[in-house]
Biopython code that builds the backbone (N, CA, C, O; Angstrom):
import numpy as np
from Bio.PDB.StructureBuilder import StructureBuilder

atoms = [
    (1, "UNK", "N", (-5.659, -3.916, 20.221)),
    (1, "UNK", "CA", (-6.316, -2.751, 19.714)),
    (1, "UNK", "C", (-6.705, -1.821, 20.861)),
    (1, "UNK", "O", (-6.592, -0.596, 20.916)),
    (2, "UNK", "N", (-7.261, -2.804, 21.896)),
    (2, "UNK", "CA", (-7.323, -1.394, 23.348)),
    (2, "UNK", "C", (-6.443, -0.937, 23.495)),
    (2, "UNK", "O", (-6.619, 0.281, 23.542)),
    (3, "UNK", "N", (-5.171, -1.286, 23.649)),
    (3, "UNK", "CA", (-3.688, -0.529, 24.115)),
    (3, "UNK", "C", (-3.431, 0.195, 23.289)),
    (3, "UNK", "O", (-2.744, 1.150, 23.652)),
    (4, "UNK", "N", (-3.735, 0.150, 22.143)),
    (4, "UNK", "CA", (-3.417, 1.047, 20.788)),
    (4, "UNK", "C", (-4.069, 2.148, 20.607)),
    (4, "UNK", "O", (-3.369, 3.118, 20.317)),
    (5, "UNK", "N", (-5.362, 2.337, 20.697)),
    (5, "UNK", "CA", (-6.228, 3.029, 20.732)),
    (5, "UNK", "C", (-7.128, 3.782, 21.851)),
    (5, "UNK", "O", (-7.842, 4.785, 21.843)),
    (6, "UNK", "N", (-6.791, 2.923, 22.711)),
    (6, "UNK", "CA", (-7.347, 2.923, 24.286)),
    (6, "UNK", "C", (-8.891, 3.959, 24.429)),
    (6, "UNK", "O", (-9.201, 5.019, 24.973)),
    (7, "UNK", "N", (-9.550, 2.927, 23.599)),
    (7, "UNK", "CA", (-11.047, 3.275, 23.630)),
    (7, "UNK", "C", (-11.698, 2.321, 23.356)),
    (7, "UNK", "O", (-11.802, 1.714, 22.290)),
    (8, "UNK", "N", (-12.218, 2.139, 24.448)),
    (8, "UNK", "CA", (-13.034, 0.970, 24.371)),
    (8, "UNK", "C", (-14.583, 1.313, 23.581)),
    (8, "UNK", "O", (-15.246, 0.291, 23.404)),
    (9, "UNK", "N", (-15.190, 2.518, 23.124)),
    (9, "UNK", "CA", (-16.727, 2.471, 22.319)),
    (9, "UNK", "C", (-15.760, 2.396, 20.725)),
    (9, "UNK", "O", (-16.237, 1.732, 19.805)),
    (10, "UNK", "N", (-14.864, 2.881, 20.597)),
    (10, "UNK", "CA", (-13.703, 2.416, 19.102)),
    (10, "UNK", "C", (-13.864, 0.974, 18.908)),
    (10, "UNK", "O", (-14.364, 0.443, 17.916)),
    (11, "UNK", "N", (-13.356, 0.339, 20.031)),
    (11, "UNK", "CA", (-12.867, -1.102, 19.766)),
    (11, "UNK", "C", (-14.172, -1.813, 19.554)),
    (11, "UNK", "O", (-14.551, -2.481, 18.592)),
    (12, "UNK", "N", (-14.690, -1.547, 20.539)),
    (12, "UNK", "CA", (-16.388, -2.814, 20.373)),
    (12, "UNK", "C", (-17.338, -2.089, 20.121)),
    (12, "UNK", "O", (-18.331, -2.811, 20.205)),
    (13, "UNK", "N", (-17.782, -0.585, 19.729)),
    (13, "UNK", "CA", (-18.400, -0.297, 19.247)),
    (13, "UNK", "C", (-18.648, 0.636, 17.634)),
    (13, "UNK", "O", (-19.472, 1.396, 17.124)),
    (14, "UNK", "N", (-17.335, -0.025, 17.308)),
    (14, "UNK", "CA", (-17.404, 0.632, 15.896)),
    (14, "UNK", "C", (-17.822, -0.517, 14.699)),
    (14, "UNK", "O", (-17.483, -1.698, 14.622)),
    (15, "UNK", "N", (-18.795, 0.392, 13.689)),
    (15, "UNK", "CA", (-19.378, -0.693, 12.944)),
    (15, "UNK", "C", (-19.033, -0.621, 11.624)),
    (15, "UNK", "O", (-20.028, -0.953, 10.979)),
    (16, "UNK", "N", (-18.130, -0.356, 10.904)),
    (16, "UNK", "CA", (-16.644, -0.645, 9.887)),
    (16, "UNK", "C", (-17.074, -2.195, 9.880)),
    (16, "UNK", "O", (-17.395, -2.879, 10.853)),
    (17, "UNK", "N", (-16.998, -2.564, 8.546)),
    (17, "UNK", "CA", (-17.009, -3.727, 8.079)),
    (17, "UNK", "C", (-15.526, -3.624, 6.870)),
    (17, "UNK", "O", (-15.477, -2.749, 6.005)),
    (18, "UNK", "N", (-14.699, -4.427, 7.010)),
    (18, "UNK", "CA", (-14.156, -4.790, 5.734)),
    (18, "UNK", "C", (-14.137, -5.583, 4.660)),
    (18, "UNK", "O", (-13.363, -6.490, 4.356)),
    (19, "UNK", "N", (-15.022, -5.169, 4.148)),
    (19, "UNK", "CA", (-15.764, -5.857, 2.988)),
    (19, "UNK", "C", (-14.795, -5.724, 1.825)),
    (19, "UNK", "O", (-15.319, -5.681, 0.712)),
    (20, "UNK", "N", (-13.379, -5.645, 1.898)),
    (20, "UNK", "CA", (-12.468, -5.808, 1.019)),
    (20, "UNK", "C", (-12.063, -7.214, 1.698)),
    (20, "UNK", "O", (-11.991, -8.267, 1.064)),
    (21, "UNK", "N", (-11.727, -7.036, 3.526)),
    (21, "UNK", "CA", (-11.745, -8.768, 3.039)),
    (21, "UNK", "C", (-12.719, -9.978, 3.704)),
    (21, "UNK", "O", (-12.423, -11.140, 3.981)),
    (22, "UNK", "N", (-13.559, -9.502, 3.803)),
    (22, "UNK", "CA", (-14.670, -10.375, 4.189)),
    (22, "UNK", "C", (-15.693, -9.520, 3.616)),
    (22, "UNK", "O", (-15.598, -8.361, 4.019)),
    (23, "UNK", "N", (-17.034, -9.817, 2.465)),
    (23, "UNK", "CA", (-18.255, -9.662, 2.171)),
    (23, "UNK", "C", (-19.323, -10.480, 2.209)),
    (23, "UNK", "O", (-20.039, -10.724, 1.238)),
    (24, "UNK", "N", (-19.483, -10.993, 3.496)),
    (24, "UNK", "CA", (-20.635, -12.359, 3.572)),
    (24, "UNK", "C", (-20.298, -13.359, 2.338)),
    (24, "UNK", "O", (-21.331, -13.792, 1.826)),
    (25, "UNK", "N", (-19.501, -13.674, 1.938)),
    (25, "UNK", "CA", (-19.368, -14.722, 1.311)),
    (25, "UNK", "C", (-20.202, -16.437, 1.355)),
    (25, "UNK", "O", (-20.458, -16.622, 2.545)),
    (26, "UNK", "N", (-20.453, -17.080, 0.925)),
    (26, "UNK", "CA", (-20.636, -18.392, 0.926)),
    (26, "UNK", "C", (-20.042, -19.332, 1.513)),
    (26, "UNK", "O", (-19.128, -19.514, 0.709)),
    (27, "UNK", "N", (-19.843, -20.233, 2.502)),
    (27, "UNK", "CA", (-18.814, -20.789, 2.715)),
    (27, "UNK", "C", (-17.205, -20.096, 3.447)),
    (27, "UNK", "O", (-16.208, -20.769, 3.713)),
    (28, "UNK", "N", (-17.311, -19.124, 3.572)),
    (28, "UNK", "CA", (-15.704, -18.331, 4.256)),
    (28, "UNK", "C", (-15.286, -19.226, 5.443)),
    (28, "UNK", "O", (-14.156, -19.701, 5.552)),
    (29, "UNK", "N", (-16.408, -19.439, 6.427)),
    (29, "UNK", "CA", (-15.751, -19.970, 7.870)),
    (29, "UNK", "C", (-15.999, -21.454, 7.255)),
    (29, "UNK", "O", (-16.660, -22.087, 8.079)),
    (30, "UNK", "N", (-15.777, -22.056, 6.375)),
    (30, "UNK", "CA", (-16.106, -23.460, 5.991)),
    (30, "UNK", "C", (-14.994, -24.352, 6.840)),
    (30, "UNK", "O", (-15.347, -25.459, 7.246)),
    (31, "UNK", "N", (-13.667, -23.880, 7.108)),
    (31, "UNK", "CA", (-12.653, -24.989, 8.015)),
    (31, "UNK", "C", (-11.454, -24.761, 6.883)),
    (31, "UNK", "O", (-10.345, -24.356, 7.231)),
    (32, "UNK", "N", (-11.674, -24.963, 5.937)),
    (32, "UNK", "CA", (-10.789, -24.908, 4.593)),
    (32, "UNK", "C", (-9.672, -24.222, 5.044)),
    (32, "UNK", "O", (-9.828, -23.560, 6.069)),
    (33, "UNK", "N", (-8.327, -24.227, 4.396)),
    (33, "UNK", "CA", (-7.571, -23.506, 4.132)),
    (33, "UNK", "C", (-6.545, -23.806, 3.306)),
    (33, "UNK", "O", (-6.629, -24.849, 2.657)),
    (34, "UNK", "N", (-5.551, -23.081, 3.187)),
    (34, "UNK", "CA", (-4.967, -23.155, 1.921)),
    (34, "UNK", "C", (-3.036, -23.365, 2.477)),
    (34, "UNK", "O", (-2.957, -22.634, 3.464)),
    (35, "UNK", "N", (-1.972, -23.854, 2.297)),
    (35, "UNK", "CA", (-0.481, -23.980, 2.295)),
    (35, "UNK", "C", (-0.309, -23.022, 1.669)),
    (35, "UNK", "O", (-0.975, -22.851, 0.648)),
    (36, "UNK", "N", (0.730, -22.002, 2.118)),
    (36, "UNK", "CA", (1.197, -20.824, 1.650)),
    (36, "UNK", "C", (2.810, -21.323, 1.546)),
    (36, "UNK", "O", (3.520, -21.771, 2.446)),
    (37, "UNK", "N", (3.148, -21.071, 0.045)),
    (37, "UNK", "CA", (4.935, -21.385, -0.027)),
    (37, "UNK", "C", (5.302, -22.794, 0.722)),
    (37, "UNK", "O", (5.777, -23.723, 0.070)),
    (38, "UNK", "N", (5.102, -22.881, 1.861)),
    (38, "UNK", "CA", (5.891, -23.572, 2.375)),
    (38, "UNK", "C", (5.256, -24.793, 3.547)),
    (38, "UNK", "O", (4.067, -24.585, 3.791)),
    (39, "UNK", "N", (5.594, -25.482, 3.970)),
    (39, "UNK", "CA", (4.802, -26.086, 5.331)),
    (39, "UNK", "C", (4.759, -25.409, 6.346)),
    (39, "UNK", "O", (4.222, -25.919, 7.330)),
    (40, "UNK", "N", (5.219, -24.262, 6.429)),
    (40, "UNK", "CA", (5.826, -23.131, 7.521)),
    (40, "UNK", "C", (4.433, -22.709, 7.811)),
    (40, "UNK", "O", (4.012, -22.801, 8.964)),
    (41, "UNK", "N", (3.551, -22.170, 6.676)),
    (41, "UNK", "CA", (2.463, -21.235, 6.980)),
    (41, "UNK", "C", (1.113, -21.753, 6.150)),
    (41, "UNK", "O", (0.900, -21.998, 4.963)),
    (42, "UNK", "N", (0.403, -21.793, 7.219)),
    (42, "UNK", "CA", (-1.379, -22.275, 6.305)),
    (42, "UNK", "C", (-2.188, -21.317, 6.545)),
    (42, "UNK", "O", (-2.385, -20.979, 7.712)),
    (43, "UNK", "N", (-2.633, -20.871, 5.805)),
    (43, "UNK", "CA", (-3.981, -19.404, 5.833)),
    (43, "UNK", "C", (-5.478, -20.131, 5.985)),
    (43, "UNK", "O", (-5.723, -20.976, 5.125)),
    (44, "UNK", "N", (-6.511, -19.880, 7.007)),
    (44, "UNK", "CA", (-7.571, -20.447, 7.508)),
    (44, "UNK", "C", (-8.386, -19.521, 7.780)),
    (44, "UNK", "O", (-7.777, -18.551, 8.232)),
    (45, "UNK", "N", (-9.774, -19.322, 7.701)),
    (45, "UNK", "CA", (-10.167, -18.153, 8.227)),
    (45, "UNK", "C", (-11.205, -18.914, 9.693)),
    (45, "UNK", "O", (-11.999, -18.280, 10.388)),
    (46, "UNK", "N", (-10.862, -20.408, 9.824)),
    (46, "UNK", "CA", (-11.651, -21.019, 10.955)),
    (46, "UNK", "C", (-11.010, -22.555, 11.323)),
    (46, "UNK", "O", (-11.244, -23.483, 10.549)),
    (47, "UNK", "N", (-10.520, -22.684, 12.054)),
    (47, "UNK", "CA", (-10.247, -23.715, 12.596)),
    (47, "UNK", "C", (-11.165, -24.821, 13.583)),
    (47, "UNK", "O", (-10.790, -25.371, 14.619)),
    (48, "UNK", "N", (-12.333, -24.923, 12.966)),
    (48, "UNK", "CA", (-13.471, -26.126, 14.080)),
    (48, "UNK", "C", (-13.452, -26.190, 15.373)),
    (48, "UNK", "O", (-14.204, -25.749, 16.242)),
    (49, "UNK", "N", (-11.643, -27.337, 15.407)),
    (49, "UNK", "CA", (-11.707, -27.928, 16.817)),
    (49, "UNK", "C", (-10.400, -27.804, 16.608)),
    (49, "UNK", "O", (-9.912, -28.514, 15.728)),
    (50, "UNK", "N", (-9.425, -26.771, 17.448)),
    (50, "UNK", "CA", (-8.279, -26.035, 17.750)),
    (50, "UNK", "C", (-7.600, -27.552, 18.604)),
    (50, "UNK", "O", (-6.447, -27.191, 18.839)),
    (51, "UNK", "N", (-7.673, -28.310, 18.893)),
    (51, "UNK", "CA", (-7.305, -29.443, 19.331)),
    (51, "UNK", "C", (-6.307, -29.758, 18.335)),
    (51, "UNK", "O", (-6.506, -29.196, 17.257)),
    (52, "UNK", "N", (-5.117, -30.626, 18.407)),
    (52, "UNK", "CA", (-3.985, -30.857, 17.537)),
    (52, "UNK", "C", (-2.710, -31.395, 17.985)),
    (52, "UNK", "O", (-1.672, -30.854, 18.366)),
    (53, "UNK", "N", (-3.186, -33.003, 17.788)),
    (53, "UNK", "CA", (-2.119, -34.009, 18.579)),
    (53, "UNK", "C", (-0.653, -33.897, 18.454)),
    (53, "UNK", "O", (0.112, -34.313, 19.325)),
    (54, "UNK", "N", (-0.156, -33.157, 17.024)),
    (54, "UNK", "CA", (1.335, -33.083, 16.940)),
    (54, "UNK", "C", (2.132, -31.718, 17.146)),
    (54, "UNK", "O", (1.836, -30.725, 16.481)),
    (55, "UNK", "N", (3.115, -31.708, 18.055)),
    (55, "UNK", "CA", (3.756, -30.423, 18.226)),
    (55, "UNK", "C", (4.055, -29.715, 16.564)),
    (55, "UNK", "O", (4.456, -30.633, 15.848)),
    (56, "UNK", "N", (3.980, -28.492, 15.840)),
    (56, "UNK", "CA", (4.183, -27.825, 14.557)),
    (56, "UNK", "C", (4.379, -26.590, 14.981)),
    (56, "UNK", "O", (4.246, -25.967, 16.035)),
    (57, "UNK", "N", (4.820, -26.335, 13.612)),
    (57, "UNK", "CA", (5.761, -24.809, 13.579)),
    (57, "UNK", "C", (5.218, -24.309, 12.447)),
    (57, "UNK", "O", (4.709, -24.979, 11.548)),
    (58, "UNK", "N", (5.352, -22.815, 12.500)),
    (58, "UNK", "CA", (4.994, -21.693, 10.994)),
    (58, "UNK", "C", (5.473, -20.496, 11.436)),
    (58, "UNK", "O", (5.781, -19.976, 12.508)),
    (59, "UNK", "N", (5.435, -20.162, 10.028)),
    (59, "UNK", "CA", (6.192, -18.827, 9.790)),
    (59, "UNK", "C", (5.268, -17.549, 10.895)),
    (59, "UNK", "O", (4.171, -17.832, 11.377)),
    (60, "UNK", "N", (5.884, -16.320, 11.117)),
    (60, "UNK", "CA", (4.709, -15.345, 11.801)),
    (60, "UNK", "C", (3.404, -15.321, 11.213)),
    (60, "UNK", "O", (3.012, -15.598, 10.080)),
    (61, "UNK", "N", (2.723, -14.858, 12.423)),
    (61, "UNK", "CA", (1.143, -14.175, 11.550)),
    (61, "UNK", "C", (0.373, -15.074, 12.211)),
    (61, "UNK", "O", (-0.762, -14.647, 12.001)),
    (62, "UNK", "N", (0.265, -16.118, 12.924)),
    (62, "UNK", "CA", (-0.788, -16.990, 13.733)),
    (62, "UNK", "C", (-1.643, -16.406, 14.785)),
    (62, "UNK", "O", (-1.028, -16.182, 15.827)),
    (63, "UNK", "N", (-2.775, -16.130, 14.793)),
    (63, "UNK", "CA", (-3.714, -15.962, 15.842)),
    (63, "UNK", "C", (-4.205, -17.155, 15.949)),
    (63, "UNK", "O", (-4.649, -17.989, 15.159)),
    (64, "UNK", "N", (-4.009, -17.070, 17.329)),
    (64, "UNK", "CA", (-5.309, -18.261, 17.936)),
    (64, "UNK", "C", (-6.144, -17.847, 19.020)),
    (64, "UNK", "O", (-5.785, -17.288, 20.057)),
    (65, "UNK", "N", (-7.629, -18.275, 18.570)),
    (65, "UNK", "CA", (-8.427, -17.153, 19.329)),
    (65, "UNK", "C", (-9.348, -18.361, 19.693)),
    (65, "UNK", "O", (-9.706, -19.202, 18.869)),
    (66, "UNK", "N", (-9.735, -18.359, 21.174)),
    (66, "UNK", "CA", (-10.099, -19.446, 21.722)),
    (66, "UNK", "C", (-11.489, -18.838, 21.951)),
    (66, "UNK", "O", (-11.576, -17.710, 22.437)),
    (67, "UNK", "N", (-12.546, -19.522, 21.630)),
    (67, "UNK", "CA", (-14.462, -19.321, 21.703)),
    (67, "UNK", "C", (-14.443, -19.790, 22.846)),
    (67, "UNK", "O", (-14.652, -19.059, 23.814)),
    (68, "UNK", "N", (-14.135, -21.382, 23.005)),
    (68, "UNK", "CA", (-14.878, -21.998, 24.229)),
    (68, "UNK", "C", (-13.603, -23.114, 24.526)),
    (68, "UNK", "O", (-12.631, -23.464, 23.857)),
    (69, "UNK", "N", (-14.170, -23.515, 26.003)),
    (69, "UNK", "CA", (-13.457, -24.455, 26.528)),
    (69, "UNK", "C", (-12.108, -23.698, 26.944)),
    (69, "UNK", "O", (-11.770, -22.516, 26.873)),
    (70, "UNK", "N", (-11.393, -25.002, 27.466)),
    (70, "UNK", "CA", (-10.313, -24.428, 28.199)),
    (70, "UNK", "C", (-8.925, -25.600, 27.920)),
    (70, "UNK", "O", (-9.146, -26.694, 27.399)),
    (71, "UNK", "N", (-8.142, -25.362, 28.159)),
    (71, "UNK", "CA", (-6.798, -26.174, 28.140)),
    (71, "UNK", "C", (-5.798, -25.599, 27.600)),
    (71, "UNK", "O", (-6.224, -24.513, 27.207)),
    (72, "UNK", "N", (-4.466, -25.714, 27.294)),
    (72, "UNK", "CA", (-2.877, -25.712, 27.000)),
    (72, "UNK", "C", (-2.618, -25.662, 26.234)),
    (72, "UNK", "O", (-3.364, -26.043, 25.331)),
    (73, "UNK", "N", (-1.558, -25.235, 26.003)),
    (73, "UNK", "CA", (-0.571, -25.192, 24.653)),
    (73, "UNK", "C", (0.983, -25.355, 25.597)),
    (73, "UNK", "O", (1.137, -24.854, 26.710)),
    (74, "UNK", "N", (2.004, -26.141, 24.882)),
    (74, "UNK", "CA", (2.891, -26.252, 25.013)),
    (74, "UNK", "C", (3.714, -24.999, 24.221)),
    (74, "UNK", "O", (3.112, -24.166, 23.542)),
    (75, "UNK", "N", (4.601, -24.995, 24.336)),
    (75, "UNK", "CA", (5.276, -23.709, 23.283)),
    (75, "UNK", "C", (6.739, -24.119, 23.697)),
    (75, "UNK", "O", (6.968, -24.437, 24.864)),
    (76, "UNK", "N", (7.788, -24.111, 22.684)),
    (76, "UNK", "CA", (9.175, -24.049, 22.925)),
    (76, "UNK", "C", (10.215, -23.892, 21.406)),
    (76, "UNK", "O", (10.182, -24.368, 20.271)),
    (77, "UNK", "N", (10.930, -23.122, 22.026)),
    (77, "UNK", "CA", (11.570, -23.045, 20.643)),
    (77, "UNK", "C", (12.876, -24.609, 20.397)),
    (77, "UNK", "O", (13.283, -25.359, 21.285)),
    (78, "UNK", "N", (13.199, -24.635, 19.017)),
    (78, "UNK", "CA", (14.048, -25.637, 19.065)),
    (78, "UNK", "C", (15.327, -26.050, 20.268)),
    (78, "UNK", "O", (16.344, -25.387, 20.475)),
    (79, "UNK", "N", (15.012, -27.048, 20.802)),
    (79, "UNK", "CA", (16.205, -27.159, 21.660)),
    (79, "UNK", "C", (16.353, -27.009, 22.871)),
    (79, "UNK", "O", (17.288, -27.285, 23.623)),
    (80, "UNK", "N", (14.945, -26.352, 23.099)),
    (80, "UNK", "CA", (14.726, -25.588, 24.401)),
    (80, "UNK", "C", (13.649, -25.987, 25.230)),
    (80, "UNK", "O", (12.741, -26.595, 24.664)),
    (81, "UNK", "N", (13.515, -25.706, 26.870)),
    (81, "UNK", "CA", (12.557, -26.492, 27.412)),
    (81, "UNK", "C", (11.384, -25.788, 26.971)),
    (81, "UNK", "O", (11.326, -24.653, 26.498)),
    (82, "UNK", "N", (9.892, -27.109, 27.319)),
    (82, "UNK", "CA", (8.752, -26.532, 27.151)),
    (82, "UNK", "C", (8.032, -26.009, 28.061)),
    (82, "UNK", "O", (7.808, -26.508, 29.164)),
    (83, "UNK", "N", (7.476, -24.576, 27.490)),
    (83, "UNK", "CA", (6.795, -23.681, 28.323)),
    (83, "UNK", "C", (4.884, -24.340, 27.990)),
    (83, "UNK", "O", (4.197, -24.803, 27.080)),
    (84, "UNK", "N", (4.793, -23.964, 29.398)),
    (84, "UNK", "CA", (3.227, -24.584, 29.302)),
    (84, "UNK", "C", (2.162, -23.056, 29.592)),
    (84, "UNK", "O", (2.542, -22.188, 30.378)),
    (85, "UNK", "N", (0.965, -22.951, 28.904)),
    (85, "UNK", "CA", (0.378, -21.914, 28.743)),
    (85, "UNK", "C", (-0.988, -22.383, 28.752)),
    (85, "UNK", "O", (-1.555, -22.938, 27.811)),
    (86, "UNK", "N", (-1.490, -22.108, 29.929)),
    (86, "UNK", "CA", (-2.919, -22.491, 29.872)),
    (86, "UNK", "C", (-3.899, -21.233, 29.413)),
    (86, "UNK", "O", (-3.858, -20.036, 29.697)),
    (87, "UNK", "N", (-4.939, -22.132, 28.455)),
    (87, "UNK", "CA", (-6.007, -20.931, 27.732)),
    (87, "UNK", "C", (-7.498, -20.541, 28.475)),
    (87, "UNK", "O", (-7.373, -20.584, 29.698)),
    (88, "UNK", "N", (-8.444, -20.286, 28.173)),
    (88, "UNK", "CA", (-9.715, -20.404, 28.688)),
    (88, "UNK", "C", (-10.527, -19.687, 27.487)),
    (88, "UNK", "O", (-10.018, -19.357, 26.416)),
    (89, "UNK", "N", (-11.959, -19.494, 27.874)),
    (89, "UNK", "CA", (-12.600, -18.094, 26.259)),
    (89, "UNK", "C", (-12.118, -17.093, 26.189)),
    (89, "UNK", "O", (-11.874, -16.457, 27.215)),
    (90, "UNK", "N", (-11.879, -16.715, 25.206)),
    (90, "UNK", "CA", (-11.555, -15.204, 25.074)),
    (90, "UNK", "C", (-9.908, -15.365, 25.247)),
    (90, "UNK", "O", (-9.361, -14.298, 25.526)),
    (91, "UNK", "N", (-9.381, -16.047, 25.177)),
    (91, "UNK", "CA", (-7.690, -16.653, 25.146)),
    (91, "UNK", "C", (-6.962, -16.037, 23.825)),
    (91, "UNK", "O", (-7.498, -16.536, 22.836)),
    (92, "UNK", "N", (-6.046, -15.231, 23.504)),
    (92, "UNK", "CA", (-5.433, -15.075, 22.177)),
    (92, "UNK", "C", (-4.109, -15.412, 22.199)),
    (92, "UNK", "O", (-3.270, -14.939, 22.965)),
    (93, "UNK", "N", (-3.867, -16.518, 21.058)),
    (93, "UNK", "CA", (-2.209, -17.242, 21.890)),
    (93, "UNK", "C", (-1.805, -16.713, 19.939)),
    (93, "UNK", "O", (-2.446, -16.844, 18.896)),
    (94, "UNK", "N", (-0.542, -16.157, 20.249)),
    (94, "UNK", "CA", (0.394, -15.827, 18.915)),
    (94, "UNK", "C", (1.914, -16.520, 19.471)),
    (94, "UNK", "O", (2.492, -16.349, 20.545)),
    (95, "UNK", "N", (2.206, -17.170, 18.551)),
    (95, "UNK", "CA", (3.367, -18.088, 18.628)),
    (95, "UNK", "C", (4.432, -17.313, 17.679)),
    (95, "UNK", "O", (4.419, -16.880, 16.527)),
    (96, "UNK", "N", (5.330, -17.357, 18.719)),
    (96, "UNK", "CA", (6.927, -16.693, 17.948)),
    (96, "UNK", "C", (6.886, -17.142, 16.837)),
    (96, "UNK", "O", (5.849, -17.791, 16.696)),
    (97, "UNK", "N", (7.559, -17.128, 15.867)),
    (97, "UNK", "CA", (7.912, -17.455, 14.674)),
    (97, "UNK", "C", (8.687, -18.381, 14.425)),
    (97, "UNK", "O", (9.810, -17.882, 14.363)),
    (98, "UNK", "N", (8.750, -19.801, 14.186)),
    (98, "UNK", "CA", (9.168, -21.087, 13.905)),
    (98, "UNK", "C", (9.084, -21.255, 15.067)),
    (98, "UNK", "O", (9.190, -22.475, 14.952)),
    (99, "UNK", "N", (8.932, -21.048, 16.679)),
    (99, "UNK", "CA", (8.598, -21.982, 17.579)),
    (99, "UNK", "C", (7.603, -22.732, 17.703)),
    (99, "UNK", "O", (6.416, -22.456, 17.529)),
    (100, "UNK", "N", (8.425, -24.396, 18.229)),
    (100, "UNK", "CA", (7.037, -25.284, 18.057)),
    (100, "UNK", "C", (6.220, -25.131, 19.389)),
    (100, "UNK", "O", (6.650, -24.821, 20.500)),
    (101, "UNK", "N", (4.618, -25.499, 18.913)),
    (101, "UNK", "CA", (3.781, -25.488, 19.982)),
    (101, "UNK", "C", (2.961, -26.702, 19.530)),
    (101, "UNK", "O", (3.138, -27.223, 18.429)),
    (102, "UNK", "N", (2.095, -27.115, 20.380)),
    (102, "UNK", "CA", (1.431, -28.159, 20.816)),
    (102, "UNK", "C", (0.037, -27.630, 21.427)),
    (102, "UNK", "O", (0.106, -26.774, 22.308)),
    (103, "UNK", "N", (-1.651, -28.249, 20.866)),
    (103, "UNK", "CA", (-2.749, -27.563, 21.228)),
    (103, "UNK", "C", (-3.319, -28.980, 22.509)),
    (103, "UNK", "O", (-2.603, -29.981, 22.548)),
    (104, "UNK", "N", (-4.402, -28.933, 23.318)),
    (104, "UNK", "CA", (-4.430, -29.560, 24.166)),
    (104, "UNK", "C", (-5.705, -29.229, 24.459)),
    (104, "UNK", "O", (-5.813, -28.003, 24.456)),
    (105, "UNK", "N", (-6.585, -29.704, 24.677)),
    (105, "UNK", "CA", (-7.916, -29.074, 25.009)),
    (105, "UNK", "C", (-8.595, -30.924, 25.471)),
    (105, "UNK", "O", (-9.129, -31.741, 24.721)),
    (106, "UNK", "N", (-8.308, -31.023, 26.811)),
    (106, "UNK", "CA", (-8.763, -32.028, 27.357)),
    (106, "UNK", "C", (-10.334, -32.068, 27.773)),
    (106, "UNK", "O", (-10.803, -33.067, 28.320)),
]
sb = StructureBuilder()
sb.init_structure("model")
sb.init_model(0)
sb.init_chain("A")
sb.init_seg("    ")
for serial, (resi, resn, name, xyz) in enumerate(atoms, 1):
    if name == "N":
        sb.init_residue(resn, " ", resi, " ")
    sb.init_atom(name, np.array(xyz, "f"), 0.0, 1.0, " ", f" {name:<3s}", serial, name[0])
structure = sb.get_structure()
């Protein structure tokens, strides 16, 4: 959104709520989420503990947005060697589309 807009009192200081899709709800960041179509793609609006012993794949659209701590992700597409990607806070990792990755947070 900075590169897009390249204003930084826009980006962190605008106070726009989208209350079409978030309205303080009950429960929203509960961990929950839901299988979309396929094993490809799961919709979450919070993931706990981003930690995740088996390499997996999904369709586009993944943010991963790291709060705290620090460690890796593997990433590789089928067939191909693995690329290693270390995270820290404030980390945003988006994974190609069907490439598998692997979470790591030692």
């Amino acid at each position: 959104m900075i590169n897009r807009f390249r204003n930084l009192d826009f980006v962190f200081g605008n106070d726009f709520s989208f209350t079409d899709r978030f309205n303080e709800e009950d429960g929203y960041y509960n961990g929950n989420g839901r299988e979309i179509a396929t094993h490809l793609t799961w919709e979450a609006n919070f993931v706990p503990d981003i930690a995740y012993p088996r390499g997996h794949r999904h369709g586009p659209g993944a943010h991963i947005v790291i709060l705290s701590g620090e460690g890796y992700f593997f990433l590789w597409e089928e067939g191909r060697p693995r690329i290693r990607i270390d995270w820290r806070p404030g980390s945003l990792f988006v994974p190609p589309a069907i490439w598998f990755h692997q979470h790591f947070n030692p």
